[in-house]
C-alpha positions as CSV (number, residue, x, y, z in Angstrom):
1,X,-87.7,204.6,68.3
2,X,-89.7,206.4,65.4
3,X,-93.1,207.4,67.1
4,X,-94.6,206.6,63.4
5,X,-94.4,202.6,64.0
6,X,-97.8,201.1,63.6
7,X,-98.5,198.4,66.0
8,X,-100.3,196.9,62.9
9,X,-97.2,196.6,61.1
10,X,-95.2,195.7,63.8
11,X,-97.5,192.6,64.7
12,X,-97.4,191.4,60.9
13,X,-93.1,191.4,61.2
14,X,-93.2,189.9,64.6
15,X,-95.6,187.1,62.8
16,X,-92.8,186.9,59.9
17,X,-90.4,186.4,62.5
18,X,-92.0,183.9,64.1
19,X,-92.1,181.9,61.3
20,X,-88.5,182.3,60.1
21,X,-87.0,181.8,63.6
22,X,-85.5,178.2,62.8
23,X,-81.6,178.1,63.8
24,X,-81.6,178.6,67.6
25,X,-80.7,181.6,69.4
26,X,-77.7,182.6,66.9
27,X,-80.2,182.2,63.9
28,X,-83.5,184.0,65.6
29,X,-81.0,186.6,67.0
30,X,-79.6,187.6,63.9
31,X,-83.0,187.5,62.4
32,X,-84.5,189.9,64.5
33,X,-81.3,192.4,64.3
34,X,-81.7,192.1,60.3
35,X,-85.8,193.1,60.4
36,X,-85.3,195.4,63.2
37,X,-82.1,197.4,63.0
38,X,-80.6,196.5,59.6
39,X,-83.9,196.5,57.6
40,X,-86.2,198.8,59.2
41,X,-84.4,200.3,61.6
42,X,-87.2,200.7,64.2
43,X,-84.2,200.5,67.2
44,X,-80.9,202.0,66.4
45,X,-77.5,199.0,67.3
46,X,-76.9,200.1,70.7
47,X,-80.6,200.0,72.2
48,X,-80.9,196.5,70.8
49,X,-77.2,195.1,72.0
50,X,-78.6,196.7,75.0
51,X,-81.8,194.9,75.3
52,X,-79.8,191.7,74.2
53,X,-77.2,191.9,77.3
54,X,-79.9,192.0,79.7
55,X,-82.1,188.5,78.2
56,X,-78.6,187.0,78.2
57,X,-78.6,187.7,82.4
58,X,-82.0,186.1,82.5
59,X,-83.7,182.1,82.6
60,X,-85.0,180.7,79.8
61,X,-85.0,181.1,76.1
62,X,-82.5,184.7,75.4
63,X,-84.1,185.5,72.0
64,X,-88.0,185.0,72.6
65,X,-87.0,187.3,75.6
66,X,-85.6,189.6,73.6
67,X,-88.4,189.8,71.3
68,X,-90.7,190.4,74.5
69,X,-87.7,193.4,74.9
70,X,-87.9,195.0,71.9
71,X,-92.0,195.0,71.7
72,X,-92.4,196.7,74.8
73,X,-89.6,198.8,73.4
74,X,-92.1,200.2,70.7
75,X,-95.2,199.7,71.9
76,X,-95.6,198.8,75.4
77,X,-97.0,195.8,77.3
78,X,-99.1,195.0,74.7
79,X,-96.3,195.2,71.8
80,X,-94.0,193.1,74.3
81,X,-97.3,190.6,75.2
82,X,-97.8,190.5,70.9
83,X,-94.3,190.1,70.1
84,X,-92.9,187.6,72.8
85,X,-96.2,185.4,71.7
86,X,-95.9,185.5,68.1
87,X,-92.5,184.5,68.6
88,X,-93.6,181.1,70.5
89,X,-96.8,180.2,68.9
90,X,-95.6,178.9,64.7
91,X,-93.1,176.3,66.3
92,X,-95.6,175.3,69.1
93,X,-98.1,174.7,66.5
94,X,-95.7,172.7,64.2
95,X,-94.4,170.7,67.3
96,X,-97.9,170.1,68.3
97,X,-98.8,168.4,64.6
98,X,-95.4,166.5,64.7
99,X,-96.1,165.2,68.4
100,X,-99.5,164.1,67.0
101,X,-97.9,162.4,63.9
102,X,-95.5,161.0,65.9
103,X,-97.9,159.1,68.6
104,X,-100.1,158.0,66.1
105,X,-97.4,156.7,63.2
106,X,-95.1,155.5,65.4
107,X,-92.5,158.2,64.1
108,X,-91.8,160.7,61.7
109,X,-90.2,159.2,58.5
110,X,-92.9,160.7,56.5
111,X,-91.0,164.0,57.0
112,X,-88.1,162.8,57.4
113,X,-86.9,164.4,54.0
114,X,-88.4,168.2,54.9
115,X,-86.4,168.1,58.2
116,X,-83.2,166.9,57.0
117,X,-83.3,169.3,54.6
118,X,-83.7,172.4,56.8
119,X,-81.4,171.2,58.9
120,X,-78.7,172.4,56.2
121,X,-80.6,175.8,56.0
122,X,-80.4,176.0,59.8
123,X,-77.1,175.4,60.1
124,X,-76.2,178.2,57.1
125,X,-78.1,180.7,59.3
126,X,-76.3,180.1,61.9
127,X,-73.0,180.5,60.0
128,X,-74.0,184.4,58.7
129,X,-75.9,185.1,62.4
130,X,-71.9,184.3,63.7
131,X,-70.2,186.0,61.3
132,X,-72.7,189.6,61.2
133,X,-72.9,189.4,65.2
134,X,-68.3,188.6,65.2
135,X,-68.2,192.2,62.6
136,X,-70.5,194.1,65.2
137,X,-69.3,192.7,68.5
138,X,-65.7,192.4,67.9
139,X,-63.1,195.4,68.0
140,X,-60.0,195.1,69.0
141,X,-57.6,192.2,71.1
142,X,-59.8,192.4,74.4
143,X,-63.1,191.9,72.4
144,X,-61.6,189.0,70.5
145,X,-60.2,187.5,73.6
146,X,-63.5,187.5,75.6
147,X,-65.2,185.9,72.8
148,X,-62.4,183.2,72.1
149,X,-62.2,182.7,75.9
150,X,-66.6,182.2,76.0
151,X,-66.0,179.6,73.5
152,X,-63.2,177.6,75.3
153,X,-65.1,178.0,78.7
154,X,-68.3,176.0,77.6
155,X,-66.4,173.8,74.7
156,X,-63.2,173.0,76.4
157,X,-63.9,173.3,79.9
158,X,-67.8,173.0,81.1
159,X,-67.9,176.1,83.0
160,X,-71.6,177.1,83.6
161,X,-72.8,179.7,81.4
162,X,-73.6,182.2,84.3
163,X,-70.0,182.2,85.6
164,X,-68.8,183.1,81.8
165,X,-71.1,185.8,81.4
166,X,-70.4,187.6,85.2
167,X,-66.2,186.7,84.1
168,X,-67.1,189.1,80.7
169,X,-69.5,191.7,83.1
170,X,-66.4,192.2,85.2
171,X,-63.7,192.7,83.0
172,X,-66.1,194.9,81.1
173,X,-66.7,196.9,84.0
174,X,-62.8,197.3,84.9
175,X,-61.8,198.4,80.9
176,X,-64.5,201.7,80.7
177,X,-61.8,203.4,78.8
178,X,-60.9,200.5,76.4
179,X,-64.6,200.0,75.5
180,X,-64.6,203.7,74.5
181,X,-67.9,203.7,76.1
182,X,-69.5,207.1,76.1
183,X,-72.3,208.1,78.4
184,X,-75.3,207.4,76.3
185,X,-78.0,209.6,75.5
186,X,-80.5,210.4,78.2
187,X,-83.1,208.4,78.2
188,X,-87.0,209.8,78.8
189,X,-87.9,207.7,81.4
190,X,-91.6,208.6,80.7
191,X,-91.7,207.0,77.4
192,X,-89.5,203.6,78.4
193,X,-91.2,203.2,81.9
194,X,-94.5,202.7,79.8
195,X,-97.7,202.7,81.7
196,X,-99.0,199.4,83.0
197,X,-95.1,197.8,82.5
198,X,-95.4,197.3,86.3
199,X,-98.9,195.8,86.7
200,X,-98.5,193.4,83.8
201,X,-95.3,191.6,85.7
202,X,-97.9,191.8,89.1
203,X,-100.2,189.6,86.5
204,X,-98.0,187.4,84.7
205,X,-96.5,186.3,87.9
206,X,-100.1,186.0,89.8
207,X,-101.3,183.8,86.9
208,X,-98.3,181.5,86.7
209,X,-98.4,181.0,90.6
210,X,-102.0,180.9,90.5
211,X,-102.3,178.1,87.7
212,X,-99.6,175.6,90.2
213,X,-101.9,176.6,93.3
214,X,-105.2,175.8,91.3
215,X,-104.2,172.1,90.3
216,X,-102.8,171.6,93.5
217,X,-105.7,172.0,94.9
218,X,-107.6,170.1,92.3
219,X,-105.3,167.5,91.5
220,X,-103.2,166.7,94.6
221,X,-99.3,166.9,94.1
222,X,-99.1,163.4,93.0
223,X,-101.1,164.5,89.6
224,X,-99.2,164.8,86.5
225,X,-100.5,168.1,86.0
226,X,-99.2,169.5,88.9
227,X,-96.0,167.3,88.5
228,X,-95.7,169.0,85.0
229,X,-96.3,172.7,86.5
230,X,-94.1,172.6,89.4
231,X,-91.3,170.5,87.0
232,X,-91.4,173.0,83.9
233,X,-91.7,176.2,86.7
234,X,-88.5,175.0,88.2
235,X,-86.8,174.9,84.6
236,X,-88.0,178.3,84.3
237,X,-86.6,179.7,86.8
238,X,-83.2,177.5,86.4
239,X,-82.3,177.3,82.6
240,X,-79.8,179.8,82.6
241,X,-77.7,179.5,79.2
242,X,-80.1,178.0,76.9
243,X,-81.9,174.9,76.3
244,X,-79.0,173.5,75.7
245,X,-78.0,173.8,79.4
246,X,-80.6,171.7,80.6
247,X,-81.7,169.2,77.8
248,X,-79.5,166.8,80.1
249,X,-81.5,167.3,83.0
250,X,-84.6,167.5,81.4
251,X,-83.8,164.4,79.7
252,X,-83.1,162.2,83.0
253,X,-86.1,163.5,85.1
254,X,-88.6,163.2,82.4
255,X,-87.6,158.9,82.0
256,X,-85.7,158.1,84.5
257,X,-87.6,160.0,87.7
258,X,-91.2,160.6,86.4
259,X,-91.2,157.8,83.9
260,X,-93.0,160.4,81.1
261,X,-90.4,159.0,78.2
262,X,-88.7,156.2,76.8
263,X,-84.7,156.6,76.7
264,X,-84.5,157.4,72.6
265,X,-88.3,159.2,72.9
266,X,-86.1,162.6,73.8
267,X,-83.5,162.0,71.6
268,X,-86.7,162.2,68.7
269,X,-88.4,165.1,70.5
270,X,-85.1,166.9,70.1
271,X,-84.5,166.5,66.7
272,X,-88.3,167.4,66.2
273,X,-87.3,170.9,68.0
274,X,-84.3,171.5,66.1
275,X,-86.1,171.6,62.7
276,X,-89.1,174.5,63.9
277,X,-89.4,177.5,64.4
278,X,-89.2,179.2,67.9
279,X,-86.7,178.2,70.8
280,X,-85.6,175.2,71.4
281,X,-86.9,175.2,74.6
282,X,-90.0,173.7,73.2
283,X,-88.6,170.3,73.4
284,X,-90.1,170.7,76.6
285,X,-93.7,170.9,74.6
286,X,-93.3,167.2,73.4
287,X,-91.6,165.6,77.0
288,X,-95.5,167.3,78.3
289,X,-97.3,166.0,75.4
290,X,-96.4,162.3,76.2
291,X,-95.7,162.6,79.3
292,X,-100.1,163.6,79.2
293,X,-100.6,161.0,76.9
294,X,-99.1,158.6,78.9
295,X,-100.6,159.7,82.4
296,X,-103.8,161.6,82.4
297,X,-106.6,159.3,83.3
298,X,-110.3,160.1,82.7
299,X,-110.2,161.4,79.3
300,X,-108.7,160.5,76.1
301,X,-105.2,160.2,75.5
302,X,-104.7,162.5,72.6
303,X,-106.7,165.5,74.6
304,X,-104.9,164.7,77.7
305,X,-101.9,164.5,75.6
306,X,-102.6,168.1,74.1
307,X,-103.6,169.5,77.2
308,X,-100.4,168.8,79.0
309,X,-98.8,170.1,76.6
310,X,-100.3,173.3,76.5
311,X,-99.8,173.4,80.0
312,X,-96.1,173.3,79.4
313,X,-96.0,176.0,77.2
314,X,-98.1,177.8,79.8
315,X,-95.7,177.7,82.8
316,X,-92.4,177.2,80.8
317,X,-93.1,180.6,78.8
318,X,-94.8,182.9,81.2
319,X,-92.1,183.4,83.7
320,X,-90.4,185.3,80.3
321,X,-92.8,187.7,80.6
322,X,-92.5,188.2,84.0
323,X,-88.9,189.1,83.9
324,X,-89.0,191.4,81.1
325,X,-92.0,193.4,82.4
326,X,-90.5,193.7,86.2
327,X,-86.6,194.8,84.7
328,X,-86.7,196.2,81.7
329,X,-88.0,199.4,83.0
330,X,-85.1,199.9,85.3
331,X,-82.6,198.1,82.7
332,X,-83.6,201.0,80.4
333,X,-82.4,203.6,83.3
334,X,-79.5,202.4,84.1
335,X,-78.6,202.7,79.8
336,X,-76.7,206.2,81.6
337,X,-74.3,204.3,83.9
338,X,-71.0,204.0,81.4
339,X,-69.5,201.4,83.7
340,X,-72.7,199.4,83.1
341,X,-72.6,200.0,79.3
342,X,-69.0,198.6,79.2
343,X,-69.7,195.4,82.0
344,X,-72.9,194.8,78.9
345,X,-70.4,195.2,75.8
346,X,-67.6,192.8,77.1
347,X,-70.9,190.4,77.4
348,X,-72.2,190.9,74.2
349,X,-68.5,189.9,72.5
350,X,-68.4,186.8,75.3
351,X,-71.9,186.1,74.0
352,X,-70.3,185.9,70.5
353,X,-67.7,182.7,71.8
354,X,-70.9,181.3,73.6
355,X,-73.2,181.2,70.2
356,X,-70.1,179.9,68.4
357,X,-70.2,176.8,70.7
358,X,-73.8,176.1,70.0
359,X,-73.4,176.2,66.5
360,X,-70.4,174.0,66.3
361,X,-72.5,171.3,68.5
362,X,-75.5,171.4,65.8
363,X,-73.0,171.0,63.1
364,X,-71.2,168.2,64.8
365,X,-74.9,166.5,65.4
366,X,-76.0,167.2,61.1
367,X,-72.4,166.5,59.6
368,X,-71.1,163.5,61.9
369,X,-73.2,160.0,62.6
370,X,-70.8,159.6,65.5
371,X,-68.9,161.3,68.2
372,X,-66.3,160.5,70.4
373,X,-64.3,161.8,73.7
374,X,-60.5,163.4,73.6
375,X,-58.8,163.5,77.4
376,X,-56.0,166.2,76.6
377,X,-55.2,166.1,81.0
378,X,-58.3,167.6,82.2
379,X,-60.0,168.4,79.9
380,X,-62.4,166.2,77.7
381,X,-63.8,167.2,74.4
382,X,-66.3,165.7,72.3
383,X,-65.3,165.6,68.7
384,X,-67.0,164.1,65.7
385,X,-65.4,161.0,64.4
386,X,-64.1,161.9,61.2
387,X,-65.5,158.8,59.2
388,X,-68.6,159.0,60.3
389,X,-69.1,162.4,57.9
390,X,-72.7,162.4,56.1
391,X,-71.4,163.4,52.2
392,X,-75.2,164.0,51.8
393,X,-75.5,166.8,55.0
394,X,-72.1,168.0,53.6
395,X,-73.5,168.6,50.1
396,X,-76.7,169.9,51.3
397,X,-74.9,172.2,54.1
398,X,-72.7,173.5,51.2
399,X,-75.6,174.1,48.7
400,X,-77.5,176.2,51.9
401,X,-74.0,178.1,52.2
402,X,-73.5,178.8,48.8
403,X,-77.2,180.1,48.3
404,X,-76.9,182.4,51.5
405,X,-73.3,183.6,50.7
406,X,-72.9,183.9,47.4
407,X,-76.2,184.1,45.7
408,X,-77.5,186.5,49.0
409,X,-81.0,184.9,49.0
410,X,-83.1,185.6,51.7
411,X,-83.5,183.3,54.8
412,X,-87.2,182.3,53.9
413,X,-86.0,181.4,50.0
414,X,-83.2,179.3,51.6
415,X,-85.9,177.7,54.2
416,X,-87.7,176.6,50.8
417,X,-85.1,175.5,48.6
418,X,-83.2,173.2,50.9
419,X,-86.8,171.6,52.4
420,X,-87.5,170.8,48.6
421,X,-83.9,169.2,48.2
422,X,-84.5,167.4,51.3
423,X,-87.6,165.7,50.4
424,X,-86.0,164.9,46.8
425,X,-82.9,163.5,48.3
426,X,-85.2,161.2,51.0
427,X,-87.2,160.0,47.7
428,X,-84.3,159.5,45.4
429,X,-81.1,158.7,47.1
């Protein structure tokens, strides 16, 4: 790290990146690699595949982790505190203002247009965050393999993303030599363990068990604000692999056991998610923003509503910081142990198969009305159904494409072009 960063600049890219984070993990990933390493080169590539590997071991959202990572990186608890914040707060804000649009207008086709049309410039992200990350990641027939065999694992077969990433960790660890992997610099332990790392996860921790104790004691268990704490903590601790790991789950609790949604109420709070910026983990923002407006007696229904939902954010995010402060110090150490190095390689090309899956199921939910089941023995896949193919996503998907391709515009001209075709297409067509 160049000692000359200015945590002034760095806060106003964090804030750019916070914006410009639409696209999931692939997208926000890439992103970050592009302002960080490509662009500015504040880390050099094998400090941030580093930091990477590790948020892909941990719960919850990998790349607002990884910002948390990379902050602390160059400027300590409070660049991590800055930069895993920033990268939450734009899409919580948006989601908020759509949450509140959608209670009170009954739903959203007043920006119907602007989402549709950045879905098309997500899924275009996504496409140049797989194929920068494939260059990078992938050398050789064992690289290749691990990423192709990430993909079938989750796509093919259901394995659970943990199990796929300790498979790559292992055979990583067994091929040192074919990883070429060199003992790596060593690192000054006096600049990475930075002071206060320690204390801040002590804190983090003690507020995010102290805010469940506090409303248990106020509330009573049977509250939904301590339903919604001790819920959203569980996921925190649980959502291993991405939102998309646990939307199912999430889903059936939230209408099913606590009664906080209606059946197709998700199925719009996930389409809200998809179209902001931030993880997609917020999704969990809206299920706590009705599920307030729905249940908290004694004050009005929009406050309650907004309150819960901060509360969501609260406990859902928190825990992040927690597990970057408490092993990213030691993560950082152990940057000397080759074996290690290689295990977090072979991960970072699996990781490559993994991304590769999430992008195909967002381009199977923009491009195709309908899906359908194939049994092939075992094993089930779900597959668009090839008539149900959106000409007008198509077109628009090719237009975002073709703009970020050919004419190499940047993401944020992209973002702006295909939200103004969206809303002309919703007005015209």
């Amino acid at each position: 790290m160049a000692p000359s960063i200015s945590f002034r600049d760095a806060f106003w890219v964090w804030l750019r990146i916070g914006l410009l984070s639409f696209g999931g993990p692939a997208g926000q990933i890439a992103l970050m690699h592009r302002m960080i390493v490509e662009e500015r080169k504040w880390l050099d590539e094998g400090r941030f595949m580093h930091a990477l590997n590790y948020c892909m071991l941990l719960p919850g959202p990998e790349a607002q982790q990884l910002a948390t990572y990379v902050g602390w990186l160059l400027h300590g608890v409070k660049g991590g505190l800055v930069a895993g914040t920033l990268f939450i707060i734009p899409g919580a804000l948006v989601l908020l203002g759509l949450s509140w649009a959608y209670v009170l207008l009954g739903d959203v086709s007043a920006i119907e247009g602007l989402l549709f049309g950045l879905k098309a410039a997500v899924l275009a992200i996504v496409a140049q965050a797989m194929w920068r990350l494939s260059q990078k990641a992938l050398h050789g027939w064992l690289s290749v393999a691990l990423a192709v065999g990430g993909f079938l694992a989750l796509f093919a077969f259901s394995i659970p993303f943990p199990i796929v990433v300790l498979a790559a960790a292992l055979i990583g660890a067994l091929c040192v030599s074919y990883f070429k992997v060199q003992h790596p610099p060593r690192v000054n332990t006096d600049v990475v363990v930075r002071p206060g790392t320690k204390r801040a996860a002590f804190v983090c921790a003690g507020l995010w068990l102290a805010t469940i104790g506090v409303l248990f004691i106020l509330f009573g268990g049977d509250s939904v604000w301590t339903q919604i704490a001790l819920f959203f903590s569980k996921l925190a601790v649980t959502t291993f692999g991405g939102a998309y790991a646990v939307l199912a789950y999430v889903a059936q609790q939230a209408v099913e056991t606590y009664g906080w949604l209606l059946p197709g109420e998700m199925l719009d709070g996930l389409g809200l998610a998809e179209t902001t910026p931030g993880p997609l983990i917020l999704v969990t923002q809206f299920v706590g923003f009705l599920a307030g407006f729905r249940e908290a007696s004694g004050m009005a229904p929009m406050l309650g509503a907004t309150l819960a939902a901060l509360l969501t954010l609260w406990v859902t995010f928190l825990p992040c910081f927690v597990w970057i402060f408490a092993g990213a110090p030691y993560v950082e150490k152990l940057r000397e142990n080759a074996k290690l190095a290689a295990a977090l390689r072979a991960i970072t090309a699996a990781v490559v198969g993994v991304i590769a899956n999430l992008a195909l199921w967002f381009a199977f939910n923009y491009l195709f009305a309908a899906q359908q089941s194939i049994q092939f023995g075992a094993v089930e896949l779900e597959v668009p159904e090839l008539a149900s193919l959106d000409m007008t996503a198509a077109l628009m998907t090719l237009i975002a494409m073709l703009c970020l391709f050919a004419v190499r515009l940047g993401v944020l001209s992209v973002i702006a072009i295909m939200a103004t075709l969206g809303i002309g297409v919703n007005l015209f067509v």
